[in-house]
C-alpha positions as CSV (number, residue, x, y, z in Angstrom):
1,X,12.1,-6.4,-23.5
2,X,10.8,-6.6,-19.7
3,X,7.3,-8.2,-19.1
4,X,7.1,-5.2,-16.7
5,X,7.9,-1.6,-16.7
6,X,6.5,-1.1,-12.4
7,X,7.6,-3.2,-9.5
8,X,6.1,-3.0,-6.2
9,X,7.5,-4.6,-2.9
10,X,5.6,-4.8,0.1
11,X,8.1,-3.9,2.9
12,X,7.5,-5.9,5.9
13,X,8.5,-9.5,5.5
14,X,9.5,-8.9,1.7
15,X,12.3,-6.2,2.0
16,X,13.1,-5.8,5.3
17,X,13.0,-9.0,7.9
18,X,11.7,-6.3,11.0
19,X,10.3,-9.4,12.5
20,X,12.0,-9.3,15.5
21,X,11.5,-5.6,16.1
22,X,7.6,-6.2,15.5
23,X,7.3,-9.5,17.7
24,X,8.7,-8.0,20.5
25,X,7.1,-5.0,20.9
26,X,3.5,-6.7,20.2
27,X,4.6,-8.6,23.4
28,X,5.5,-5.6,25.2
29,X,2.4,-4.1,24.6
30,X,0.4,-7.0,26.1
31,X,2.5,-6.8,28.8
32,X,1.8,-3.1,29.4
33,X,-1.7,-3.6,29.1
34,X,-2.1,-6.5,31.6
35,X,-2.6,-9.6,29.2
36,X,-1.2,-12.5,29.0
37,X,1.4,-12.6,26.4
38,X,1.7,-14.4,23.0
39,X,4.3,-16.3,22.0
40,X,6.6,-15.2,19.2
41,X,5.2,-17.6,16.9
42,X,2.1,-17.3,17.3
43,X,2.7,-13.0,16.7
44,X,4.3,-14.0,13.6
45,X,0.7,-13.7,12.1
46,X,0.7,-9.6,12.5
47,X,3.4,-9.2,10.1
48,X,1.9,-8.3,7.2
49,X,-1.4,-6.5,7.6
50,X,-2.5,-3.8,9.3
51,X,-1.8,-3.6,13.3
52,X,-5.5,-2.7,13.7
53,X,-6.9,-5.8,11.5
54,X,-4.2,-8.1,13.8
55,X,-5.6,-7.0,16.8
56,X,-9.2,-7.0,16.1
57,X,-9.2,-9.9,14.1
58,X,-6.6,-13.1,16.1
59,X,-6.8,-11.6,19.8
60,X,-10.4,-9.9,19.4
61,X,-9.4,-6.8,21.2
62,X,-12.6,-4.4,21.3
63,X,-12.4,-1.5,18.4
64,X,-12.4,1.0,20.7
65,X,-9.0,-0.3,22.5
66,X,-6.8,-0.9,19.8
67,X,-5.4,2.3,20.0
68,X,-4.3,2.2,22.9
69,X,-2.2,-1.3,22.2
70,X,-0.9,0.2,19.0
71,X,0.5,3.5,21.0
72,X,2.1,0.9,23.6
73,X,3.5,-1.5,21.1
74,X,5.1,1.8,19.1
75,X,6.5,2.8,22.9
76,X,9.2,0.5,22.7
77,X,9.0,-0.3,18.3
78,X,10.0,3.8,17.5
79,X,12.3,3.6,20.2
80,X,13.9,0.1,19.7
81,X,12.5,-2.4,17.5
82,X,12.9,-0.3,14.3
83,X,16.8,-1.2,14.3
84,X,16.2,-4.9,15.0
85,X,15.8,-5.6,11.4
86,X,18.3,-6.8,8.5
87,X,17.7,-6.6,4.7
88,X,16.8,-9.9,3.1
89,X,19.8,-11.7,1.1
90,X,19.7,-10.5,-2.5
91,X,16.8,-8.1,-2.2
92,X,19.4,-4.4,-2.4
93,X,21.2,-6.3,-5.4
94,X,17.3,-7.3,-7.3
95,X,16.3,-4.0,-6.9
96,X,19.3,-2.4,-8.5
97,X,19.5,-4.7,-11.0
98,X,15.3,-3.5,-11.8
99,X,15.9,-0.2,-11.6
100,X,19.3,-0.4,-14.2
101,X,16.8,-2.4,-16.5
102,X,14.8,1.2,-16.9
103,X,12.3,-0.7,-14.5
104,X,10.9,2.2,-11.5
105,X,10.5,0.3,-8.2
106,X,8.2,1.1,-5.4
107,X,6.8,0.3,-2.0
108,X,3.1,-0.6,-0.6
109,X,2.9,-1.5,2.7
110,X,0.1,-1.3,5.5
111,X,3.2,0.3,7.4
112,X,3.2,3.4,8.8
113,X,5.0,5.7,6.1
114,X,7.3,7.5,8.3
115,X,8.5,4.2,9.9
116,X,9.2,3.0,6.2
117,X,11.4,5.8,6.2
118,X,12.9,5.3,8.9
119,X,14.0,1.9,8.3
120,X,15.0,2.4,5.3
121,X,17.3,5.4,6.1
122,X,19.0,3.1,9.0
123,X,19.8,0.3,6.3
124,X,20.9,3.1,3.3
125,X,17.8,2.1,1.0
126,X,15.7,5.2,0.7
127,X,17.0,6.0,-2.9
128,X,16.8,2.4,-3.7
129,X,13.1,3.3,-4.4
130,X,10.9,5.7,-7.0
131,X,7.9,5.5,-4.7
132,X,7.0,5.6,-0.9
133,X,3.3,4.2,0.2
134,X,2.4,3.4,3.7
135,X,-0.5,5.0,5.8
136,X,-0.6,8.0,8.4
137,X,1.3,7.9,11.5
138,X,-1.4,8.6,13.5
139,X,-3.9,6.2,11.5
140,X,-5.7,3.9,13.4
141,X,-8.3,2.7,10.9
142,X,-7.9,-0.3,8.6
143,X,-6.2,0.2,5.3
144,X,-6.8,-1.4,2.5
145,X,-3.9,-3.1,0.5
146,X,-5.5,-2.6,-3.1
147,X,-5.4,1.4,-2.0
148,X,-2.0,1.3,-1.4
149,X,-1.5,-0.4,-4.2
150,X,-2.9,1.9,-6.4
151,X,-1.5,5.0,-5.1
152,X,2.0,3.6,-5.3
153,X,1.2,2.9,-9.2
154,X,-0.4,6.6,-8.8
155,X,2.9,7.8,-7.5
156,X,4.9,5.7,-9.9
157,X,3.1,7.0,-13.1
158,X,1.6,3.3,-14.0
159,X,-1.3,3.4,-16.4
160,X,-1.0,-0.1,-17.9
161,X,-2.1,-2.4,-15.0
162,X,-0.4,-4.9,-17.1
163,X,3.0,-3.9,-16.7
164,X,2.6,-3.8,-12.9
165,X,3.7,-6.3,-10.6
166,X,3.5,-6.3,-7.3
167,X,6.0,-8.2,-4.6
168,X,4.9,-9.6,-1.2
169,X,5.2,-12.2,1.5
170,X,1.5,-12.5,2.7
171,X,-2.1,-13.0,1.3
172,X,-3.0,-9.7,1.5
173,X,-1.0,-8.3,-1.0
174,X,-2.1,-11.6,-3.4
175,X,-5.5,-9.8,-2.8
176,X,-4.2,-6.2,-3.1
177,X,-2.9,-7.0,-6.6
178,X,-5.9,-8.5,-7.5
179,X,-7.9,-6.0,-6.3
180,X,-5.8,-3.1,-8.5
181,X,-6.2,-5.2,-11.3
182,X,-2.3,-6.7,-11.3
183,X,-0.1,-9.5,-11.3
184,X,1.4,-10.8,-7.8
185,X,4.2,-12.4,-7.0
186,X,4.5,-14.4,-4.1
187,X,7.7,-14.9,-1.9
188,X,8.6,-17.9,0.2
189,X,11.4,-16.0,2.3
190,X,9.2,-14.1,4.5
191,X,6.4,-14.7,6.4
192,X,3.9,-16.3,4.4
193,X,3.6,-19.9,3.5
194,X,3.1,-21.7,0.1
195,X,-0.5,-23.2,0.4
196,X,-1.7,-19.7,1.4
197,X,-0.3,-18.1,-1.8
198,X,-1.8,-21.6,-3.7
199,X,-5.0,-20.5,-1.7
200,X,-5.2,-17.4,-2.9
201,X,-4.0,-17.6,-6.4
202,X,-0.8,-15.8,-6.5
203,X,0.3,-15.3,-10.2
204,X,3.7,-16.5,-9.4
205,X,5.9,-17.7,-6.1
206,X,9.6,-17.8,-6.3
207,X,11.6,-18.8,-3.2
208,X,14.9,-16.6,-3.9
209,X,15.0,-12.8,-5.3
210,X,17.0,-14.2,-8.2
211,X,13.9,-16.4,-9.4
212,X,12.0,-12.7,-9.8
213,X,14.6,-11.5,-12.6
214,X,13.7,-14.3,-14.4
215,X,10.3,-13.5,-14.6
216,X,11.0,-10.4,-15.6
């Protein structure tokens, strides 16, 4: 019998490498907006939460200008940098090995859900997954990763918080899961880094998708 009946992935990092995609267009939208402009590295650090928390929070742009950096970066991102992207190794053959198990799979991300979409039509691995969470399009605000988290279990039919697990790259979806009241597992392939998922008390970290069958 499976520990859990509910797997959740966060997309971003954990699915998907978009990293290039995202990097690139963060930089173009500096550029359009007449600041100096970060270096890949250090842009690594948006990939994972929401584009409003990144700005607000590692370049201190003013509340009432974000929007206008997300609309630039999503100039060039909806245009171009949503097909600079690859699946990680392993993740397509994890997730069909879940889902032939009886186990229903699903995604939380801070991402906007139409972009999830899209992606995931462009690499074939919309039916790959029994539930779609991201936020609005046109949201600006700052979502929280416990809300996503809980309506993807909404979505997903979960009542038993202990059969839940949900899958992700960063701290904030160690603190999403906790927040919901479920178990996180923490993966070394994306962009997060071991201490920070020690830091923040992940329930598990694996470094390959293989390791997550086993916990399984």
């Amino acid at each position: 019998m499976s520990k859990y009946d509910y797997v959740i992935f966060d997309f971003d990092g954990t699915v998907v490498d978009t990293g290039e995609g995202i990097i690139v267009s963060l930089q173009y939208a500096f550029e359009q907006m007449g600041d100096e402009v970060p270096s890949k590295d250090d842009l690594r650090r948006f990939i994972g939460p929401p584009l409003f928390y990144s700005f607000t929070e590692f370049y201190s742009i003013s509340e009432d200008r974000v929007e206008e950096y997300i609309k630039k970066y999503r100039e060039r991102y909806t245009v171009k940098g949503i097909y600079e992207c690859e699946l990680y190794k392993g993740i397509t053959e994890l997730i069909a090995t879940l889902r032939s198990r009886g186990i229903k799979v699903g995604v939380a991300s801070s991402k906007p859900e139409k972009l999830i979409y899209d992606v995931a039509g462009f690499l074939g691995i919309t039916d790959c997954f029994d539930a779609i969470v991201g936020v609005p399009m046109d949201y600006a605000g700052h979502s929280t990763k416990t809300g996503l988290i809980l309506r993807a279990m909404d979505k997903l039919g979960a009542e038993d918080k202990s059969r839940v697990l949900m899958v992700g790259d960063r701290c904030f979806d160690i603190d999403g899961a906790s927040g919901a009241g479920v178990d996180c597992c923490a993966v070394l392939w994306g962009y997060g880094s071991e201490k920070e998922f020690i830091d923040h008390a992940a329930t598990f970290i694996v470094r390959d998708p293989g390791e997550i069958l086993e916990l399984i």
